[in-house]
C-alpha positions in Angstrom: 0.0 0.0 0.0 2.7 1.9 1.1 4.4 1.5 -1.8 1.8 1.9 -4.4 1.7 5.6 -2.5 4.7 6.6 -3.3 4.4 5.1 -7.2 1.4 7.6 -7.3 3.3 10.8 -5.4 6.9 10.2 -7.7 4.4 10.7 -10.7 2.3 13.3 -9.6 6.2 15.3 -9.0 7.8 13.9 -12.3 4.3 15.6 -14.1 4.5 18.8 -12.5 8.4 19.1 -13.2 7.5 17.9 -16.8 4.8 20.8 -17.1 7.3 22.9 -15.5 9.9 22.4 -18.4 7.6 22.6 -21.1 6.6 26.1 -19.6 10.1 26.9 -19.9 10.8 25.5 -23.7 8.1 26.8 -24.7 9.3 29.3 -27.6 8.4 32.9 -27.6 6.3 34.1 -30.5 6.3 37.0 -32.7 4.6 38.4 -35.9 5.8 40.5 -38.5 4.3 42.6 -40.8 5.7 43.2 -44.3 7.4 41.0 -46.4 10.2 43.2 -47.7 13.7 42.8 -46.8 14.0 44.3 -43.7 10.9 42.5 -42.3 12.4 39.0 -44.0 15.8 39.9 -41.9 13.5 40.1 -39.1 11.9 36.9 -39.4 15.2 35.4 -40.1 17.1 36.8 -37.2 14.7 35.4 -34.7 13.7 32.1 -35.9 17.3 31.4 -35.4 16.9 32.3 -32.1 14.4 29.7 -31.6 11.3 31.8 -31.9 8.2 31.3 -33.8 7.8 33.6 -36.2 4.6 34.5 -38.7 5.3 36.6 -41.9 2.6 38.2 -43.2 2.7 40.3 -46.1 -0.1 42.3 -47.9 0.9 41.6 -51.4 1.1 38.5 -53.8 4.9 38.1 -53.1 7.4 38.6 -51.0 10.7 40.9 -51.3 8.9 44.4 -51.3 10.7 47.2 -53.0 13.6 45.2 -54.9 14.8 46.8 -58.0 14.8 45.8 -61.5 17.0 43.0 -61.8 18.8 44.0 -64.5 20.0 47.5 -62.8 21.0 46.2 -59.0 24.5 46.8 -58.4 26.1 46.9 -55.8 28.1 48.6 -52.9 31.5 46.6 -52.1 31.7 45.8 -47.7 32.9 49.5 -47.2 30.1 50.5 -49.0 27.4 48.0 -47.4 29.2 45.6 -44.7 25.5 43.9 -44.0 24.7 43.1 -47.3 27.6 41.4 -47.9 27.9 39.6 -44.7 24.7 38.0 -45.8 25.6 37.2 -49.4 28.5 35.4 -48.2 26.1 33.5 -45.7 24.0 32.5 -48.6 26.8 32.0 -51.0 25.6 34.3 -53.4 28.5 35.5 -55.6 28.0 39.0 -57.2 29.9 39.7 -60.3 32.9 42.2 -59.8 31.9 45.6 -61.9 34.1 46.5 -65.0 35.8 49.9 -64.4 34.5 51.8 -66.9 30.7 51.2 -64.9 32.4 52.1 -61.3 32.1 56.0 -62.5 29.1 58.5 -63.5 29.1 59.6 -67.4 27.2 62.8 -68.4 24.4 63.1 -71.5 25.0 66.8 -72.6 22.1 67.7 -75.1 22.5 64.3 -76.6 26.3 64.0 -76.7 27.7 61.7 -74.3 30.8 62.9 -71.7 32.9 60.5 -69.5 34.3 62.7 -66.6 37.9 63.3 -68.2 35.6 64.3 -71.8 34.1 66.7 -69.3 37.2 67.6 -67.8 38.2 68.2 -71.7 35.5 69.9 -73.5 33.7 71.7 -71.0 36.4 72.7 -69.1 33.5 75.6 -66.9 31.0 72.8 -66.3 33.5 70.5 -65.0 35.0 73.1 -62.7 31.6 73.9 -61.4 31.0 70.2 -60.5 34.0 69.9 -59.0 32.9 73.2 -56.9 29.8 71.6 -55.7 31.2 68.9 -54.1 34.2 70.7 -51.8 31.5 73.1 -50.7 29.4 69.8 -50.0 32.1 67.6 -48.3 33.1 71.1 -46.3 29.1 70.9 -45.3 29.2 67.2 -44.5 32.7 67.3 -42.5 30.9 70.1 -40.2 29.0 67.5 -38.6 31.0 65.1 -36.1 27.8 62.4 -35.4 25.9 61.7 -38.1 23.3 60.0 -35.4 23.2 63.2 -34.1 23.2 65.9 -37.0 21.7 68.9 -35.4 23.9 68.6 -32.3 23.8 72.4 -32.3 21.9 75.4 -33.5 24.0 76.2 -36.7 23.6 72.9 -37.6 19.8 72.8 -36.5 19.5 75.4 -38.9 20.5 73.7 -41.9 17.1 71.5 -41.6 15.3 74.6 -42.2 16.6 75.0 -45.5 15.8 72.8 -48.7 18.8 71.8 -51.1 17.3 74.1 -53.7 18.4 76.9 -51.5 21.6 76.3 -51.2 22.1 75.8 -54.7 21.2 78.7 -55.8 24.1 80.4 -53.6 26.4 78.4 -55.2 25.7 80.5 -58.3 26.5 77.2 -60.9 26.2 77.6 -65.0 23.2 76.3 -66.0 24.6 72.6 -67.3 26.4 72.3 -64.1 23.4 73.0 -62.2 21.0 70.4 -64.3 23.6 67.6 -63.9 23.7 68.0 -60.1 20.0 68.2 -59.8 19.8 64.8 -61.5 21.8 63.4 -59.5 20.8 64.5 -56.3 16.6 63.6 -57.8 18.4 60.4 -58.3 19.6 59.6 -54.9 17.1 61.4 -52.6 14.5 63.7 -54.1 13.6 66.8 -55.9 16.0 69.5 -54.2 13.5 72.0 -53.6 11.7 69.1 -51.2 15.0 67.6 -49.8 16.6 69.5 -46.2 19.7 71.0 -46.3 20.8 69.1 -43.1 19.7 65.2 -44.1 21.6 66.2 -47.3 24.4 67.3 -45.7 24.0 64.2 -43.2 24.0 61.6 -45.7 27.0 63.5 -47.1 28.6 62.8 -44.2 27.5 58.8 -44.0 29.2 58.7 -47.2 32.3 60.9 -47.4 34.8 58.2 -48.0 32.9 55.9 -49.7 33.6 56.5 -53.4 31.8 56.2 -56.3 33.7 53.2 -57.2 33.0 51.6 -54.3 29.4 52.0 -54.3 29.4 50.5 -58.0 31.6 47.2 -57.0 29.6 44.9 -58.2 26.3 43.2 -60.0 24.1 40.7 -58.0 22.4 39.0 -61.0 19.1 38.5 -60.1 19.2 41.6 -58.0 18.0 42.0 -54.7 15.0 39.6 -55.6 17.6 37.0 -54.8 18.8 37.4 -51.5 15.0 38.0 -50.9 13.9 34.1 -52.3 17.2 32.9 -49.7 15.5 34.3 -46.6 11.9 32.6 -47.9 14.1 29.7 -48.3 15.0 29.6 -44.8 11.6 30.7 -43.2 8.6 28.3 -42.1 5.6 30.9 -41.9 5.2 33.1 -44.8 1.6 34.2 -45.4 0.8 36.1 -48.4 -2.2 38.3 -49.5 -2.5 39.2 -45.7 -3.2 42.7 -45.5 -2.9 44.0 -41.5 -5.7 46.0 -40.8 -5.0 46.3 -36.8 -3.1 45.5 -34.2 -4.1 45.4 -30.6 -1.6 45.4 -27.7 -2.3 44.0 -24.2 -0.3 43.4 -21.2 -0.2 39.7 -22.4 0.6 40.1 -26.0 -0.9 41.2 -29.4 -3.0 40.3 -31.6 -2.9 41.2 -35.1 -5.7 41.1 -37.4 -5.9 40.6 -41.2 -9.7 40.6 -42.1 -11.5 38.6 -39.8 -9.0 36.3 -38.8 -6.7 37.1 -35.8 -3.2 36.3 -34.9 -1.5 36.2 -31.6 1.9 36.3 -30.5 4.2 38.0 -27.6 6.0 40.6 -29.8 5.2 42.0 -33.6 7.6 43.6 -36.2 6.0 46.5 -38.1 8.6 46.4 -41.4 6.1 48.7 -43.7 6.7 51.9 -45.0 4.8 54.4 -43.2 2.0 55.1 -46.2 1.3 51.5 -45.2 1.2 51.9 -41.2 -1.7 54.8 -41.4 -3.9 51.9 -42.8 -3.1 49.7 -39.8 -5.2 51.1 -36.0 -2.7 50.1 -33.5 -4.4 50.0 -29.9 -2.9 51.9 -27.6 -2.9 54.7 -30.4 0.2 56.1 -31.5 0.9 59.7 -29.9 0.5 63.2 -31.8 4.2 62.9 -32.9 3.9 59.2 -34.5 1.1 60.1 -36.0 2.5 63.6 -37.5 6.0 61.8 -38.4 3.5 58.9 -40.9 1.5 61.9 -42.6 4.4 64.1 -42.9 7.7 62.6 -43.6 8.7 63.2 -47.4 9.6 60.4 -49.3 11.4 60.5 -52.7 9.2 60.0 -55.6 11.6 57.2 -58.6 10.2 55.5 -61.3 12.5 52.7 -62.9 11.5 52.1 -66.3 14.0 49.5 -68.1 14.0 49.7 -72.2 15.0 46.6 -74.4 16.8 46.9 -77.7 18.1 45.0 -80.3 21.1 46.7 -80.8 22.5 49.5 -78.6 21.8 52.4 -80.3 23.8 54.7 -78.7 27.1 52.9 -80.5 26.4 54.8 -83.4 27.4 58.2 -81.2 29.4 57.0 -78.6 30.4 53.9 -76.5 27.9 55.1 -73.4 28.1 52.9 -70.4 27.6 52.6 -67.0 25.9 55.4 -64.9 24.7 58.2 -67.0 23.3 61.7 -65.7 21.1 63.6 -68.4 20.8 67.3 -68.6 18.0 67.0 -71.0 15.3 65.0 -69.3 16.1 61.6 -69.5 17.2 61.4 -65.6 19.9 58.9 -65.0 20.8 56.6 -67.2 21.7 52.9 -67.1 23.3 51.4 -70.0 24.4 47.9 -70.1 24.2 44.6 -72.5 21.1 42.5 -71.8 21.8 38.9 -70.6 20.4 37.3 -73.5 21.7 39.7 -76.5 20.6 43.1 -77.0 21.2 46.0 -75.2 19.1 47.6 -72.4 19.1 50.9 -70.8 17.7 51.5 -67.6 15.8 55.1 -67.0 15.5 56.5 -63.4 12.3 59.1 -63.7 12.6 60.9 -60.1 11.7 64.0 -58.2 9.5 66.3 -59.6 10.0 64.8 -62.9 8.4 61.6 -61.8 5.3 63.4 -60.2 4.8 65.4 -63.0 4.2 62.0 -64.9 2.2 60.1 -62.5 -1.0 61.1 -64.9 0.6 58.5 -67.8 0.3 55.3 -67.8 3.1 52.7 -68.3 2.8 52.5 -71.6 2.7 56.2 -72.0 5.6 57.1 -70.0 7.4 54.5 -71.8 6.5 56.4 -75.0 7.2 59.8 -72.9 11.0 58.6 -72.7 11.1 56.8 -75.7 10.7 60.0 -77.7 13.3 61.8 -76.1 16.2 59.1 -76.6 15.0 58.7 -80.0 15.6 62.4 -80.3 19.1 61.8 -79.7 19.7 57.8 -81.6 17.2 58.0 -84.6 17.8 53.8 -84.4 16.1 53.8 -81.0 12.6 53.3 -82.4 13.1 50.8 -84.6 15.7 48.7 -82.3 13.2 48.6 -79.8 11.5 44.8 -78.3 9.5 46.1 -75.1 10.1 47.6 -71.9 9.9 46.5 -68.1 8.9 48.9 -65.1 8.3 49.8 -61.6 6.5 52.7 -60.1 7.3 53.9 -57.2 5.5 56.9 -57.3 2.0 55.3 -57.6 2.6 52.9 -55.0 -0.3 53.4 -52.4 1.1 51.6 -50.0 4.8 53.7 -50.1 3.6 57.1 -51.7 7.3 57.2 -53.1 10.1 54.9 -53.1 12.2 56.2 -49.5 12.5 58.3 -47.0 13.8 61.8 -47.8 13.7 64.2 -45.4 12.2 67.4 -46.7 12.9 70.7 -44.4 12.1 70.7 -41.0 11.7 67.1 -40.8 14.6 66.0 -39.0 14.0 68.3 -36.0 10.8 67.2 -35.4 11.1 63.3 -36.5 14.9 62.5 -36.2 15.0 58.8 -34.9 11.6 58.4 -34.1 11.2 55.0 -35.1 14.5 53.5 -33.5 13.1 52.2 -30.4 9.5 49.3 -29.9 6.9 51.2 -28.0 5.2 48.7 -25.7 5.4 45.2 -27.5 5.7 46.8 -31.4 9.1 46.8 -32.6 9.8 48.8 -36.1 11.8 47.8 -39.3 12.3 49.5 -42.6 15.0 51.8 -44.4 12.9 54.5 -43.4 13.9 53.6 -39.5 17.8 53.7 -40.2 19.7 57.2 -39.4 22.9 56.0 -41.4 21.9 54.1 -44.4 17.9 55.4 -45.0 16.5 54.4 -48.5 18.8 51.9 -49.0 19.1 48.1 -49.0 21.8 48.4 -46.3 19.2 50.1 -44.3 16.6 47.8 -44.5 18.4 45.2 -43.9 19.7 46.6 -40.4 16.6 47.7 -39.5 15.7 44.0 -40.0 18.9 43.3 -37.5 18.3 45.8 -35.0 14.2 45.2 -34.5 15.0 41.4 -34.0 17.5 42.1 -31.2 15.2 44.3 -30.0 12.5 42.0 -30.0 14.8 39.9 -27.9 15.5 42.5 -25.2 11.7 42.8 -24.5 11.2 39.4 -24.1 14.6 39.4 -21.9 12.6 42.3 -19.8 14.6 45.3 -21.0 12.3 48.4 -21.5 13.5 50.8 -24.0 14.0 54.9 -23.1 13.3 57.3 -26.0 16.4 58.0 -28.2 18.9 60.5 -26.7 19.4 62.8 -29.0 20.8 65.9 -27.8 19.2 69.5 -28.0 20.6 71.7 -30.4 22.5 74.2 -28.1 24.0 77.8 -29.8 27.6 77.0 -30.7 30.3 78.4 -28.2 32.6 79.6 -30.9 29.5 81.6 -33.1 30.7 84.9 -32.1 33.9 83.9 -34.1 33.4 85.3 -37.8 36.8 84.4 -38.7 37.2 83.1 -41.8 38.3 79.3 -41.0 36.1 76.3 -39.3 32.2 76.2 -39.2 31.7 80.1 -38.7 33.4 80.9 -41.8 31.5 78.0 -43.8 28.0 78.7 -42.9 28.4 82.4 -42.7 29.6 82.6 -46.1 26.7 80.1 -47.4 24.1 82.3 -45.5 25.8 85.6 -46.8 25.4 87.1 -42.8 27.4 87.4 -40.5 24.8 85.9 -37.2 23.7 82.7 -38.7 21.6 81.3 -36.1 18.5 83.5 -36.4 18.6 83.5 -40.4 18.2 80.3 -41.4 15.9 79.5 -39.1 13.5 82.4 -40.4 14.4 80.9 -44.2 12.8 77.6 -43.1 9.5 77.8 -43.8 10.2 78.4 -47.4 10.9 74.6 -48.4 8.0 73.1 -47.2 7.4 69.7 -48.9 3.8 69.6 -50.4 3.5 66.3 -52.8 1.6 68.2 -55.4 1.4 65.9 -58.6 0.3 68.0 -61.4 -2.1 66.0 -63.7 -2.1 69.3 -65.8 0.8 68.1 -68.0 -0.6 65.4 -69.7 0.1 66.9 -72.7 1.6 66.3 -76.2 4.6 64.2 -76.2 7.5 65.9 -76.8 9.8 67.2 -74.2 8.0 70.6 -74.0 5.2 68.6 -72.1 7.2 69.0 -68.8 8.2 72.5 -69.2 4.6 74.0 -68.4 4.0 71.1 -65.5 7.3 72.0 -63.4 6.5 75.0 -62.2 2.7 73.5 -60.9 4.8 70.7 -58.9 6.5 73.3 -57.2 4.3 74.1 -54.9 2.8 77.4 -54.3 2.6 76.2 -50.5 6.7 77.6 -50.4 5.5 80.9 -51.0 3.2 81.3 -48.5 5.5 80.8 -45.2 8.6 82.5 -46.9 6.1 86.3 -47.0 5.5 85.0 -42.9 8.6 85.0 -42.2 9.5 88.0 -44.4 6.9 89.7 -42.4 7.8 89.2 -39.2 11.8 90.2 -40.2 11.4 93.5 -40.7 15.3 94.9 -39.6 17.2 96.6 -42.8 19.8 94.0 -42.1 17.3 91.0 -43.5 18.2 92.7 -47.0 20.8 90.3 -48.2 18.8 87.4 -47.3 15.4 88.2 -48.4 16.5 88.7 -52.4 17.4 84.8 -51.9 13.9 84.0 -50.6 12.2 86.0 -52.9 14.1 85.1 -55.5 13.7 81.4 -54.9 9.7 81.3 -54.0 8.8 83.1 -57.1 10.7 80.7 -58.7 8.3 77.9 -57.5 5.3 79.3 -57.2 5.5 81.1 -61.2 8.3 80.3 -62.9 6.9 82.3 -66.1 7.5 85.1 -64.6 11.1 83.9 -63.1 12.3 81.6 -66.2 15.0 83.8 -66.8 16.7 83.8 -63.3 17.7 80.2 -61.5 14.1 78.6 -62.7 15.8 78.2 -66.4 18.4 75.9 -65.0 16.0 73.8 -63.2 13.2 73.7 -65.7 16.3 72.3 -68.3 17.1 70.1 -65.8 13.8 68.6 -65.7 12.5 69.0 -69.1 11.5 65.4 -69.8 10.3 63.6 -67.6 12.9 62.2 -66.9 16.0 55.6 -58.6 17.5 52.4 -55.5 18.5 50.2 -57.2 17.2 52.0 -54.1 20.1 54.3 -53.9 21.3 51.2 -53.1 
């Protein structure tokens, strides 16, 4: 009896210490949301940490906002450690770039340049490039922490410029000025949208990463490939999932995608944030969140990719590589096709891209098609068809990537860096270093999965300390060297802290696509449609601030703000002052591989 007694109590303890172990194996869940690559880094990074992890993304497939595969190349480890960390993981080998692709080429009312042509034959526009970038990398070098860009008021000031501005002090030829704006449209955004200080930041991220490093090398397949590696690895992907909420509790979440609910401890957002104001998050994000998803600019790029034959462009000149037009074309992407042929790869962005939102695909491809042919009579005859993404009339991104337009960073800077409560965020658009970029998404991916970990671990996470910009000690010192020199030149005063600041209002971003210029197709349809994208909402705030600065001494500033708002709000009647270089640069309607 005795004995049977004990039998029954040694099970009853072997049960509970069984129960006891499972509650302690038991493996922590988590959901995330989007399927792109920093949310598929996500998923990755925890699963091999043992958790169980749902994917669910909105759209038929996976891999989010991957380039054309034909025009993906990419950065060498200086230029993107991450992304190469996980190629080698994967054992994907990218194909080493040819030299003559590792540096930009310039399209000069049809003629092609390399950079020693330009050097050459237009010995003034060459000399004005090369004038644009000291004055750039002097900007870039001012600041010490590119985590913290506005560490102090001078530099706070910056964000309440627009690019545009700036540009216009520079006082470039008209060429010059076009090839620049393409370039930067390329990269970030129109200039008249983009701040002064994220400009300048990004500058910074980049000052000794060259061009030749960030052209090292060609993933074939592009991006889409390390995208089908991580679905390889994952067990949950659920497509055609749009998230329509997400409800916290003090025992976990529960995310819903139209009548069916899904729970877990921690969730992921990885959308951009067009996509998060269609998802009702309880608790409700605060004023700030909220402001930050309606706000934020993002950069408006249209990759359209053209198939030929032959490659047209032989009959001219051997163009290769990276190309910048000054006539409307954008930046160019010449290469041979993989099976025969030739294709060339058009970035449409800023402004340009807006203004052609109206068309269709098969119009813009006609739009762009007209324009080269203008140059290579062969091109229409050559051409087999065309592939293309659009960015810009994305509903769910409203652009391609983040681009902070003026203002932005001081109210926004960071914001997304850290959970709040049991929501952790991932996206390029959550990266201060590497924003827009595949690099950025995939750390994002990295830094929300070990973040994910701390919460579970029973870390709580503070706000991001960024300090306040304070007034700079040294700002009495007008001397010509260091910061004070810089910036008081650029601002043509000699108390810099007040002046920007009153200039800022004068770039606000306002995404004003102009259907107006669907109109014939040459490249004159642009030239009436520019002025309409740039909004009249930058004139209103520069007369405020003009108002409220009424000493004498605001007279050197305020023929720059005037100057500049009449150029966007009507550019008929300022055509002949800096609005001619723009509108050339912009004529035709005219990008990462994401920035890449």
């Amino acid at each position: 009896m005795l004995s049977g007694w004990l039998r029954a109590c040694a099970l009853v303890m072997v049960g509970l210490v069984s129960a006891s172990a499972l509650a302690v194996d038991k493996p922590h869940t988590a959901i995330v949301v989007g399927g792109g690559l920093a949310g598929l880094t996500a998923a990755y990074e925890l699963q091999n940490k043992g958790w169980q992890v749902t994917l669910l993304e909105a759209k038929p497939t996976v891999g989010g906002r991957s380039g054309l595969a034909g025009s993906e190349w990419i950065g060498n480890a200086k230029a993107q450690p991450v992304l190469n960390q996980y190629l080698d993981r994967f054992k994907l080998k990218p194909v080493p770039a040819p030299e003559f692709v590792r540096t930009p080429g310039y399209l000069i009312e049809g003629e092609y340049f390399s950079a020693a042509d330009l050097a050459a034959k237009q010995p003034a526009t060459a000399e004005a490039m090369k004038r644009y970038e000291t004055a750039l990398n002097d900007m870039a070098r001012s600041i010490t922490d590119p985590e913290n860009p506005a560490a102090n008021s001078t530099l706070f000031a910056l964000d309440q410029i627009n690019v545009a501005n700036w540009l216009d002090r520079l006082n470039l030829p008209p060429t010059a000025r076009q090839l620049i704006n393409q370039q930067i449209r390329t990269r970030y955004d129109e200039p008249s949208r983009l701040s002064l200080l994220y400009f300048a930041q990004q500058s910074r991220v980049n000052l000794n990463v060259d061009d030749r490093d960030r052209r090292a090398a060609r993933l074939p397949g592009g991006s889409a490939v390390l995208a089908e590696e991580f679905v390889k690895q994952l067990k949950v992907i659920k497509t055609n999932s749009p998230v329509s909420a997400i409800n916290q509790d003090k025992d976990g979440v529960t995310v819903k995608v139209g009548s069916v609910g899904y729970q877990a401890d921690y969730v992921v957002l990885a959308v951009p944030l067009r996509a998060l104001s269609k998802i009702t998050l309880t608790p409700a994000l605060d004023a700030q969140h909220q402001g930050a998803i309606k706000s934020t600019n993002y950069g408006w790029h249209d990759q359209i990719m053209l198939k030929f034959k032959t490659p047209v462009w032989d009959s001219k000149a051997r163009m290769s590589g990276e190309i910048y037009s000054n006539t409307g074309l954008g930046m160019l992407w010449i290469e041979p096709a993989l099976k025969g042929g030739a294709n060339a790869v058009i970035n449409l962005a800023g402004d340009n891209a807006r203004i052609m939102q109206a068309f269709g695909d098969k119009q813009l491809v006609d739009q762009v098609l007209i324009r080269l042919h203008a140059f290579y009579p062969q091109a229409r005859g050559a051409f087999t068809g065309y592939e293309i993404r659009r960015s810009s009339v994305d509903p769910s991104t409203g652009g391609a990537y983040l681009a902070f337009g003026p203002g932005q960073i001081s109210k926004y800077w960071r914001l997304w860096e850290r959970p709040l409560q049991r929501v952790a965020f991932a996206g390029e658009h959550t990266d201060s270093l590497y924003p827009g970029t595949l690099e950025g998404a995939l750390r994002t991916g990295q830094r929300a999965a070990s973040q994910v970990q701390d919460l579970a671990a029973g870390k709580s996470f503070e706000p991001v300390k960024v300090a306040p910009p304070k007034a700079p000690e040294p700002a009495a010192k007008e001397s010509g060297g260091g910061i004070g020199g810089f910036f008081s030149n650029m601002f043509g005063g000699s108390k810099l802290e007040p002046k920007p600041a009153e200039k800022a209002p004068e770039p606000a971003p306002a995404p004003a696509p102009a259907p107006a210029p669907v109109t014939p197709p040459p490249a004159p349809v642009v030239e009436p449609a520019k002025p309409a994208v740039v909004e009249p909402a930058k004139k209103a705030p520069a007369k405020k601030e003009s108002t409220k600065k009424e000493p004498v001494k605001k007279a050197p500033a305020k023929p720059a703000t005037t100057h500049k708002a009449p150029a966007k709000t009507e550019a008929t009647k300022k055509a002949p002052a800096k609005p001619a270089t723009d509108k050339a640069a912009t004529p035709a309607a005219p990008a990462a591989d994401s920035k890449n």
